[in-house]
C-alpha positions as CSV (number, residue, x, y, z in Angstrom):
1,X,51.7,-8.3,16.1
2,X,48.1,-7.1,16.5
3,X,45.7,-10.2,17.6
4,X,43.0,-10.8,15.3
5,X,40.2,-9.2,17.5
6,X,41.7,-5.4,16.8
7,X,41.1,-6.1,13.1
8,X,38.3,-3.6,12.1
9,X,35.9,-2.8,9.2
10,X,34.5,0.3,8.1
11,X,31.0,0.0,6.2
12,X,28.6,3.3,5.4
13,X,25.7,3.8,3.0
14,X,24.7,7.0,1.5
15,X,21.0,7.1,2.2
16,X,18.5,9.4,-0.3
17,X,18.0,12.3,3.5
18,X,21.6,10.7,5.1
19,X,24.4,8.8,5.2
20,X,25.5,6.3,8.0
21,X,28.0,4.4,8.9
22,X,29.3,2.0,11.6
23,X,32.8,0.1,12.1
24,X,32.9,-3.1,13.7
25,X,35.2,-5.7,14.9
26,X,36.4,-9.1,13.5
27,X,33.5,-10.7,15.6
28,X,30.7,-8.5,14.5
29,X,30.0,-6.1,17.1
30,X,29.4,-2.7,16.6
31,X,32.3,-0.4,17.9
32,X,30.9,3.0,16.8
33,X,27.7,4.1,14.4
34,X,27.6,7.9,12.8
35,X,24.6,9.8,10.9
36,X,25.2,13.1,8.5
37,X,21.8,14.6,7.3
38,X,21.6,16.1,4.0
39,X,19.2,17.1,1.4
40,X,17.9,16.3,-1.9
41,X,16.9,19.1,-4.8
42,X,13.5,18.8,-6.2
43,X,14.0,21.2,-9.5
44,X,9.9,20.7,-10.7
45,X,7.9,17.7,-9.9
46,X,9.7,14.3,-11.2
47,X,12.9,16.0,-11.5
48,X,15.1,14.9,-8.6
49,X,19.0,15.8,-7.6
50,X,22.1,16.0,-4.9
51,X,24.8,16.9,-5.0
52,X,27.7,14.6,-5.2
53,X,30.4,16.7,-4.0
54,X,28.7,17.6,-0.6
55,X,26.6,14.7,-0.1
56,X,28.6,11.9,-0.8
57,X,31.9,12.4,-0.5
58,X,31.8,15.5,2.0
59,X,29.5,13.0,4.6
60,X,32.0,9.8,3.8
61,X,34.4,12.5,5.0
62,X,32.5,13.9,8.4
63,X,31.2,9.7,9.0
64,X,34.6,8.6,8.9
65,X,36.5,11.7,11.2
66,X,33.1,10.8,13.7
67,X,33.8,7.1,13.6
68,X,37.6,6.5,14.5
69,X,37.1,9.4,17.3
70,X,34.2,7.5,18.8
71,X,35.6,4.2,17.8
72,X,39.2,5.3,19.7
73,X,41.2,3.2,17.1
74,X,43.8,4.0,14.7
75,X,43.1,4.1,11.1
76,X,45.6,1.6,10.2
77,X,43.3,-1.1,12.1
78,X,40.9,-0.7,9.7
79,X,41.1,-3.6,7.5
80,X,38.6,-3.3,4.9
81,X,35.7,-0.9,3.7
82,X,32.1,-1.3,2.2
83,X,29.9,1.6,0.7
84,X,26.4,1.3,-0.8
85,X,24.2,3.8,-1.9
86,X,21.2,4.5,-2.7
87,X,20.2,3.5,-6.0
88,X,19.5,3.4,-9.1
89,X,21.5,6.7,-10.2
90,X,23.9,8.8,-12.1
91,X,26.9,10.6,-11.2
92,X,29.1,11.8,-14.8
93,X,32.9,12.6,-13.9
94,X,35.5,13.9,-15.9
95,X,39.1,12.2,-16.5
96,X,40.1,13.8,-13.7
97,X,37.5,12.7,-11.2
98,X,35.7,16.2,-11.4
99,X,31.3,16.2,-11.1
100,X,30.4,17.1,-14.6
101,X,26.8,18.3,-12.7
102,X,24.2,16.7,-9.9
103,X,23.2,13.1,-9.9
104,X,19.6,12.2,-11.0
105,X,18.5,9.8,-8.4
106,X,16.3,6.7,-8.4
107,X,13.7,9.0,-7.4
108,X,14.1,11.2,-10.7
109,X,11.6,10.4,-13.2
110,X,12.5,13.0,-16.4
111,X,13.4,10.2,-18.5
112,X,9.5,9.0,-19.0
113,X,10.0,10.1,-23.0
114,X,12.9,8.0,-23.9
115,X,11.2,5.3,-21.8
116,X,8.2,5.4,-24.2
117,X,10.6,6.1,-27.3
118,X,12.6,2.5,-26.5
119,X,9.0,1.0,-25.4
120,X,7.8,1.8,-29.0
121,X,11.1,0.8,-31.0
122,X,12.0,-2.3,-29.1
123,X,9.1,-3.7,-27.2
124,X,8.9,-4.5,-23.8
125,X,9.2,-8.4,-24.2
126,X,12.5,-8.1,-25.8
127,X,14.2,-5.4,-22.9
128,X,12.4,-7.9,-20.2
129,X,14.3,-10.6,-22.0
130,X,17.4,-9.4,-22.3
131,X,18.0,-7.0,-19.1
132,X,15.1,-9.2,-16.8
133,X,13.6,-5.6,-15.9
134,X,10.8,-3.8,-17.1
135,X,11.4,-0.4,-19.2
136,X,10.9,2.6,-16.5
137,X,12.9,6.0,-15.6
138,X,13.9,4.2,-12.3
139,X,16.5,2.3,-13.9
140,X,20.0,4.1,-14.4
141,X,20.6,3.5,-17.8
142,X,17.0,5.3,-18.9
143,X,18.7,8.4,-16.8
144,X,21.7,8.3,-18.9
145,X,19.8,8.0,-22.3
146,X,18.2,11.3,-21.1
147,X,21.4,12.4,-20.2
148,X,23.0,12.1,-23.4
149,X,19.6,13.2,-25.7
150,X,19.0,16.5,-23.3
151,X,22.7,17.6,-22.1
152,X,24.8,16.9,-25.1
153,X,27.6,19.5,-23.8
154,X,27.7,17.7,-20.3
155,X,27.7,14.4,-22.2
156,X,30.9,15.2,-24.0
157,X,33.2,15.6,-21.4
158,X,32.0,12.7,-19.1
159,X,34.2,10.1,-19.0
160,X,32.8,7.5,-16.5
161,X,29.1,7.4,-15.2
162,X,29.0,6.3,-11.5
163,X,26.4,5.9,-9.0
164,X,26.5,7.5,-5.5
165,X,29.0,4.9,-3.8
166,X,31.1,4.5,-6.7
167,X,31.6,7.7,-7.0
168,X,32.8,8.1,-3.1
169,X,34.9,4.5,-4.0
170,X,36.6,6.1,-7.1
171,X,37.4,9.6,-4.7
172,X,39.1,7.1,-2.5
173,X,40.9,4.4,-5.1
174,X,40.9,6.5,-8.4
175,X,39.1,2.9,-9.8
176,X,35.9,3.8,-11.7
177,X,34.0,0.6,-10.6
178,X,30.3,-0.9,-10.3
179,X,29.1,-3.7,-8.5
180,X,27.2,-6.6,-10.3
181,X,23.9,-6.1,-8.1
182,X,24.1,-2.5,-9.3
183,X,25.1,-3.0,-12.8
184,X,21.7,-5.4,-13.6
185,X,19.6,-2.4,-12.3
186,X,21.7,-0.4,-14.8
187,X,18.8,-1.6,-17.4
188,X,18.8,-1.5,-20.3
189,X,23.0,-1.7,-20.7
190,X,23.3,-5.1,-18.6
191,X,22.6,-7.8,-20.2
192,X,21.3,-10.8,-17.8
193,X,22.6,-13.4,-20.3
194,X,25.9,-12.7,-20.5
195,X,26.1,-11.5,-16.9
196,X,28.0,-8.0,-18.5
197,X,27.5,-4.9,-20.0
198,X,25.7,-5.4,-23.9
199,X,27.3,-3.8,-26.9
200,X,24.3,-4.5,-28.9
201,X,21.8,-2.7,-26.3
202,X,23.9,0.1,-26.7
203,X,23.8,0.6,-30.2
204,X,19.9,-0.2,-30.4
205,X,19.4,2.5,-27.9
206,X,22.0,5.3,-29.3
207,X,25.6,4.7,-27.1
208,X,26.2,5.3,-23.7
209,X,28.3,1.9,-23.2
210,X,31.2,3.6,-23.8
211,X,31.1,5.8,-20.3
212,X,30.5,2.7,-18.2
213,X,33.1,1.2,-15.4
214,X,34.1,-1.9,-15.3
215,X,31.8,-4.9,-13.4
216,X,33.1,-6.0,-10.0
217,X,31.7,-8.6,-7.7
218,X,30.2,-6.9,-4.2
219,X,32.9,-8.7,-2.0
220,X,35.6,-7.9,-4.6
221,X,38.4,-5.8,-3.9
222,X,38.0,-2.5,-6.2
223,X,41.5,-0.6,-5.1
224,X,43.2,0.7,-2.0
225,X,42.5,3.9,-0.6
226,X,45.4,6.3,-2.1
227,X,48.0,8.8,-0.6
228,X,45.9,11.4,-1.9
229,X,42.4,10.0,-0.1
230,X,44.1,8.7,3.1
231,X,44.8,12.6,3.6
232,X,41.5,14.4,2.9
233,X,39.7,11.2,4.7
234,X,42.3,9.7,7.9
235,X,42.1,6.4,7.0
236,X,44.9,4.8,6.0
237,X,46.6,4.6,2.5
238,X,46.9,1.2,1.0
239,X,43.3,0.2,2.9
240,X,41.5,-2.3,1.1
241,X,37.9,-0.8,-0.8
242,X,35.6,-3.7,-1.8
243,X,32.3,-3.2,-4.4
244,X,29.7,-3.8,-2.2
245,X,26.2,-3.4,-3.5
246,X,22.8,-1.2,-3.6
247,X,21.6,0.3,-0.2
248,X,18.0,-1.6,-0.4
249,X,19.8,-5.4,-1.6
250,X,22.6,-4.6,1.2
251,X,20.1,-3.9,4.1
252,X,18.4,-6.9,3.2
253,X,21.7,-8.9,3.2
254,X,22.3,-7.5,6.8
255,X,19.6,-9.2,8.8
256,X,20.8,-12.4,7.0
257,X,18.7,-13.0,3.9
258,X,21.4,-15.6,2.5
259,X,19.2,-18.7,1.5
260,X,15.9,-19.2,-1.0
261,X,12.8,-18.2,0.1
262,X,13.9,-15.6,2.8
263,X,12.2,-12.2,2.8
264,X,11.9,-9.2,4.0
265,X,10.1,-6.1,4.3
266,X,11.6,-2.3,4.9
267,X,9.6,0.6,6.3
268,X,11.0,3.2,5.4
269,X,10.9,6.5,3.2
270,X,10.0,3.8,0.2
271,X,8.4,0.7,0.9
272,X,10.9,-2.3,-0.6
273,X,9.5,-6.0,-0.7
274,X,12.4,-8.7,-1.2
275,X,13.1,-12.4,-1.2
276,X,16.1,-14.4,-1.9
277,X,15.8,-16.9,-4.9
278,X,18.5,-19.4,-6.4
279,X,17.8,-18.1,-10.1
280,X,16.8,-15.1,-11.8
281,X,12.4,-14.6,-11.7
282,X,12.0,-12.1,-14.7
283,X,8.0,-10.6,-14.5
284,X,8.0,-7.1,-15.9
285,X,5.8,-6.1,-12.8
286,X,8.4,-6.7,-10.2
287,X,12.4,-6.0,-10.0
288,X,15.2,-8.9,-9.9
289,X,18.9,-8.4,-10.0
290,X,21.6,-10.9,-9.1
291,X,21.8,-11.0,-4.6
292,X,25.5,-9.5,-2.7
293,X,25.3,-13.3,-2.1
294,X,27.3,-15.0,-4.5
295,X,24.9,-17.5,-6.8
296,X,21.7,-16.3,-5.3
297,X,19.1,-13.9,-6.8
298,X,16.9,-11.2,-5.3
299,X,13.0,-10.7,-6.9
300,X,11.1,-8.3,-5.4
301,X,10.4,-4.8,-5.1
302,X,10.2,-0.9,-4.2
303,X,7.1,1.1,-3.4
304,X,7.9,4.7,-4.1
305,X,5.9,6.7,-0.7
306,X,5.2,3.9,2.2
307,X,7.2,5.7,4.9
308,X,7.1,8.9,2.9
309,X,3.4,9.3,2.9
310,X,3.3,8.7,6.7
311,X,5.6,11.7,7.0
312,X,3.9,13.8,4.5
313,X,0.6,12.9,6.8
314,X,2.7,13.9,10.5
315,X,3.7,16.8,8.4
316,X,0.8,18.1,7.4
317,X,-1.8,17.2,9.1
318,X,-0.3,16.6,12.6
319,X,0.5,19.5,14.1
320,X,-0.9,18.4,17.6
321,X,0.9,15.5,17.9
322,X,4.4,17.2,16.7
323,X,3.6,20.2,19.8
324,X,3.1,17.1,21.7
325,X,5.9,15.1,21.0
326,X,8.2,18.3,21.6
327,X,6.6,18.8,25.0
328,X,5.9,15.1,26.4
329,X,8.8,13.4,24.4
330,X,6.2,11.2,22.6
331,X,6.9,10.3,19.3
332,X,4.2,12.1,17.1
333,X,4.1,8.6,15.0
334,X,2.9,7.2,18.4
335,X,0.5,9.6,19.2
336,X,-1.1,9.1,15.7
337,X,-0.7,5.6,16.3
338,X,-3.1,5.3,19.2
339,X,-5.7,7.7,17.7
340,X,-5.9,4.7,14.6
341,X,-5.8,2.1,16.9
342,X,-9.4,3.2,17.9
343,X,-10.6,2.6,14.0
344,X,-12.1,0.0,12.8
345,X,-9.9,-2.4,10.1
346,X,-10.7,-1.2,6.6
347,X,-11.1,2.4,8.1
348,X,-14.6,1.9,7.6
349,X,-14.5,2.1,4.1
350,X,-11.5,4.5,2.9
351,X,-8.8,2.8,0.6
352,X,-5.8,4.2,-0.9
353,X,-3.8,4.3,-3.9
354,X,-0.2,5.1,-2.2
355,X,1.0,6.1,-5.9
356,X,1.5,9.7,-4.8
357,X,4.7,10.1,-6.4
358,X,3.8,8.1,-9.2
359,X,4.9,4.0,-8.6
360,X,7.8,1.7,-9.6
361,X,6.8,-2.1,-8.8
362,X,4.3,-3.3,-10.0
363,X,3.1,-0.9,-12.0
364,X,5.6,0.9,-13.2
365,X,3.4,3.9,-13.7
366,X,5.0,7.7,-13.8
367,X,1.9,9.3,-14.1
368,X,-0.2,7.6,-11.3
369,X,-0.7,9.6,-8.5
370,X,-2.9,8.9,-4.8
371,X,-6.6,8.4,-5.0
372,X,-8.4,8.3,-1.4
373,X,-11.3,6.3,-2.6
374,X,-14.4,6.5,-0.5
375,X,-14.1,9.8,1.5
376,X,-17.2,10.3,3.9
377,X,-17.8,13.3,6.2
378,X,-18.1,10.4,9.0
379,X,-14.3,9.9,8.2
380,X,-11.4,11.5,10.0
381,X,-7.7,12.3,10.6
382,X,-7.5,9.1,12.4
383,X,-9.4,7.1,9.1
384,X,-7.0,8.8,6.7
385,X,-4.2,7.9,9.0
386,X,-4.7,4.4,9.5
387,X,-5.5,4.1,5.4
388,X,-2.1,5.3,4.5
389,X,-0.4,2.6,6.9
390,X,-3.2,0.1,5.3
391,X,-2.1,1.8,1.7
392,X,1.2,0.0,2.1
393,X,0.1,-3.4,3.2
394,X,-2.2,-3.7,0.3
395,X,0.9,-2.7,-2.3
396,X,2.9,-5.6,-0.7
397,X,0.4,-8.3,-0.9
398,X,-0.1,-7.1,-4.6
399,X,4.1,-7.7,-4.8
400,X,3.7,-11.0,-2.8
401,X,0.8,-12.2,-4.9
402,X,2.7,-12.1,-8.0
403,X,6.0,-13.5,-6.9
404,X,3.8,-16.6,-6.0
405,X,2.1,-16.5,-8.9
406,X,5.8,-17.0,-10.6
407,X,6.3,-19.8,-8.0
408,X,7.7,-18.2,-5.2
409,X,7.2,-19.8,-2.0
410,X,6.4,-17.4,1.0
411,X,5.6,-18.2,4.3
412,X,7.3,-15.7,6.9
413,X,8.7,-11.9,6.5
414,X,11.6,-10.0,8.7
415,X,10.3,-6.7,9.4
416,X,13.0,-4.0,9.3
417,X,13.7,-0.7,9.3
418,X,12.2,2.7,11.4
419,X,8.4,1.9,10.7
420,X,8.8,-1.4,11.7
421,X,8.9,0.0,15.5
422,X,4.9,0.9,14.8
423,X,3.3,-2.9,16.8
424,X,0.4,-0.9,14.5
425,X,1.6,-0.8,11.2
426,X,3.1,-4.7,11.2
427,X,0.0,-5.7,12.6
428,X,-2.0,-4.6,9.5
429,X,0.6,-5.8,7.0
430,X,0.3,-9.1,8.3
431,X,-3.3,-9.0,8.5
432,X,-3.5,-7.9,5.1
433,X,-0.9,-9.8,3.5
434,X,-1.6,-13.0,6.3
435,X,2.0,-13.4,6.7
436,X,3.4,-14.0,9.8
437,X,6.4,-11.3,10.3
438,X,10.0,-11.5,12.6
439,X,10.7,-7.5,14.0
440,X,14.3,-7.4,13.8
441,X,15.7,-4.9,16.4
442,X,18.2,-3.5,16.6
443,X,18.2,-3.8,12.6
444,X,21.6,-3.6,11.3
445,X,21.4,-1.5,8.1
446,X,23.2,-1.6,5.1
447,X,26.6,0.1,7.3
448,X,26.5,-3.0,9.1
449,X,26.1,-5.2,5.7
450,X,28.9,-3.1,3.8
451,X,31.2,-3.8,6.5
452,X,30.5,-7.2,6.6
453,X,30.8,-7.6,3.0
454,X,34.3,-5.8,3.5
455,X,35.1,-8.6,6.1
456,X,34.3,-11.4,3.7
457,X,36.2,-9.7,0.8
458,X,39.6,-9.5,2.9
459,X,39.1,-13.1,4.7
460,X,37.8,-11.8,8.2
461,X,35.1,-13.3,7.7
462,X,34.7,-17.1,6.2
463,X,31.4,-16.9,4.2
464,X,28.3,-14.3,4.0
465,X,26.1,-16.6,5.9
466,X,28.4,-15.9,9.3
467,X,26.2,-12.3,9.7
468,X,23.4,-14.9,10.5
469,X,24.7,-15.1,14.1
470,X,24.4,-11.7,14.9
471,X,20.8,-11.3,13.7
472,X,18.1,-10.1,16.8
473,X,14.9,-11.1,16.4
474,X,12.4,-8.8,18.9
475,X,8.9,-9.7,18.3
476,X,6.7,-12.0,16.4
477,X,3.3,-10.7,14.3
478,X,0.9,-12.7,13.6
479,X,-1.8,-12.6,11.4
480,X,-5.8,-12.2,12.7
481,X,-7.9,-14.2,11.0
482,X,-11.0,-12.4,11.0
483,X,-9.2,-9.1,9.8
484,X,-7.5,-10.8,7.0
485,X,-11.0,-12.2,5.7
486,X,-12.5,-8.4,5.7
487,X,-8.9,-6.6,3.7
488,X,-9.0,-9.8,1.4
489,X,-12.2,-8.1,0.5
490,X,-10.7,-4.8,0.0
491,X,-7.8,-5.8,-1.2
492,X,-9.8,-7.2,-4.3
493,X,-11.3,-3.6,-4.7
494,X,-7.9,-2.3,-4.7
495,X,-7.0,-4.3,-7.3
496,X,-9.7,-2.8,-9.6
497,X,-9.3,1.3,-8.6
498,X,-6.1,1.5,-10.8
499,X,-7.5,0.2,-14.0
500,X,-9.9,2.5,-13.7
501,X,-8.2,5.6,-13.1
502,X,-5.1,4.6,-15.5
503,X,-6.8,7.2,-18.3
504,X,-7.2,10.1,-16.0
505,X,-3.8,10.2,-14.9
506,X,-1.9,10.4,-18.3
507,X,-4.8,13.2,-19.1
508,X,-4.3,15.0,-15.5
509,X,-0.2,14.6,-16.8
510,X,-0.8,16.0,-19.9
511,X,-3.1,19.0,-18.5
512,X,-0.1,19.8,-16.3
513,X,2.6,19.2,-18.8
514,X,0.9,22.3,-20.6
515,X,0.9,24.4,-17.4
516,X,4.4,23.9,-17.1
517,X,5.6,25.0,-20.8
């Protein structure tokens, strides 16, 4: 009989440019990690895809063939499995498990019209009071309105709308399922008050209800992995598949946001601000939906280009430093990084609107886009470099600022995630946001959460606060005083550049709408 240390569980998340996974033992280490690269399909600005086929399930199939060769185990040690995603989305299947066509990702904002046709018929306060969200394309449900209005042929023969894990959970069970954390986000079918899907939402807003899965709990067991899946994947038939959650909510979960008042902050591609709270905090400006935790709450948020605009910058307009790092081994990202170190706080006057992809929390805004506000020939690479990276630390204190408004209390921040590894960059969050942050390295990821939400599911481990002891905290920022005093003042004319500009973006929108046609 096999001792309980060679009890193993699988956990991967499918990521918006990858998918990872990790499987780890019944004491929490890490026994072997994988990464599969794929892309995403821009059709025309705001219209965003994958494919399902190839980028979910075929990398769940190449992460899990990488994992139990590196791993050296067999797949019948393997004793429970998490997925996550990322999130909000759509993926329509037939009855017999078929892609009806792409997803339309959280990124994906097409559905703007029927946002402003529900807007006008049913008024923000009463969505916000029923769902706890704000009306805005990001949310699935908006994405299969659209769906339904624009592809009435497609519509028809769908007969469960998924998101990205689900989908990958249903390929390996034949259970069309949701998580709970994911269903809340799937505004404006889930109602908050009744903690499940609303049958009068549904008819207010035109159907749709009828193509949803059934509500599970993250650590609930969905199915088993099947003959059919255990073939096409290697794992082992009869494998227990729990829910598991939304890639953002699970990451957090990982490096142990369990209890009230914990938060965190991810660098990456999008920017997402949360912090655990004991009962729902409904503010149209920011996002809540119920926590992986049992009985807790997450309020927060997602910045659309944090990590994304420092990319599009290296891209661009570092050329040097990516021939550099190529020959020296230097990332570019550090290379740039000393060049802003040399400027001044503030960037000597140049602030930024980060909205270049339009912005989801807190202003829920399609038709924003960036603004670099006080542009001097004095100003260079190294200004607009170090603005982007301030960009993001005024878009959290405008998050943070509201949750305590709302009567959130927040004193200290984990920073996670690959832009976290720029000492830079968490220097001027905290010294815009004066919030002392915790640089948790190696960060565990939502892999590492799914699995452990797999191990709490199947009664490896005791309780979700038991990932707590294999939290690593590297480094400690502080906040500078003097700095903090100097963005307070820019953070204040932050504050007033959108307002200003609100007008000219749904004009620039509508200028370009015409191009397009």
């Amino acid at each position: 009989m096999e001792s309980k240390s060679e009890y193993y569980l699988l956990g991967v998340d499918i990521g918006t440019s990858s998918s990872k996974g990790v499987i780890i033992d019944s004491k929490g280490k890490v026994t072997a990690e994988a990464l599969v690269e794929h892309d995403i399909t821009i059709l025309r600005p705001g219209w965003i895809e994958q494919d399902p086929v190839k980028c979910y399930w075929g990398d769940f199939k190449q992460i899990v063939n990488i994992l139990l060769k590196r791993a050296g185990i067999s797949p019948e040690n393997i004793r429970g499995i998490g997925i996550s995603s990322l999130s909000p989305d759509i993926v329509p299947i037939n009855e017999k498990g078929d892609v009806i066509r792409p997803s339309i990702i959280y990124m994906d904002r097409r559905a703007w019209k029927e946002c402003e046709e529900i807007k006008n018929k049913l008024g923000e306060a009463f969505i916000l009071k029923h769902t706890g969200n704000a009306i805005d394309p990001y949310f699935a449900g908006y994405k299969l309105i659209w769906y339904m209005k624009n592809e009435p042929e497609n519509y028809e023969k769908t007969w469960k709308v998924l998101n990205a894990d689900k989908y990958v959970v249903f390929k390996l069970t034949d259970i069309p399922s949701i998580d709970r954390t994911n269903a809340m986000i799937f505004s404006p079918y889930y109602d908050m008050n009744k903690n499940g899907w609303s049958e009068k939402m549904s008819e207010l807003v035109g159907g749709g209800i009828e193509k949803l899965p059934e509500i599970f709990d993250p650590h609930q067991i969905v199915g088993y992995v099947s003959q059919k899946a255990a073939q096409e994947t290697g794992l082992s038939p009869g494998t227990p598949v729990v829910a598991s959650g939304p890639d953002a909510i699970v990451s957090a979960y990982s490096v142990g946001m369990t209890q009230n008042g914990e938060s965190c902050f991810m660098y990456g591609t999008t920017g997402c601000w949360f912090v655990v709270v004991d009962k729902p905090i409904i503010d149209k400006r920011l996002l809540s939906t119920c926590h992986v935790v049992p009985e807790k709450y997450i309020v927060g948020g997602g910045m659309i280009a944090t990590g994304a605009l420092v990319r599009w910058f290296r891209d661009n307009f570092g050329q040097i430093e990516k021939y550099e790092e190529e020959s020296s081994g230097i990332s570019a990202y550090q290379l740039l990084d000393k060049q802003a170190e040399r400027i001044n706080p503030g960037s000597d006057g140049l602030v930024v609107l980060p909205y270049f992809m339009g912005e989801r929390t807190p202003i829920w805004d399609v038709n924003a886009r960036g603004l670099i506000f006080g542009l001097t020939l004095s100003h260079t690479r190294a200004h607009l470099y170090r603005a982007l990276l301030e960009a993001a630390g005024y878009g959290l204190r405008h998050h943070i600022e509201i949750a305590r408004s709302l009567g959130v209390n927040i004193k200290e921040m984990l920073a996670v995630n690959g832009g976290a590894k720029s000492k830079l960059w968490r220097q001027i969050i905290s010294d815009i946001t004066g919030i002392t942050q915790f640089y948790v390295s190696p960060a565990p990821g939502a892999p590492y959460g799914d699995a452990f939400i797999a191990g709490v599911g199947v009664g490896i481990f005791k309780n979700f606060d038991e990932i707590k002891k294999y939290v690593s905290i590297k480094e400690k920022t502080e906040p500078n005083a003097e700095n903090h005093k100097l963005y307070s003042k820019l953070y204040d004319l932050y504050l007033k550049l959108y307002p200003q500009v609100k007008d000219s973006y749904n004009e620039l929108r509508d200028i370009m709408s015409q191009q397009i046609q």
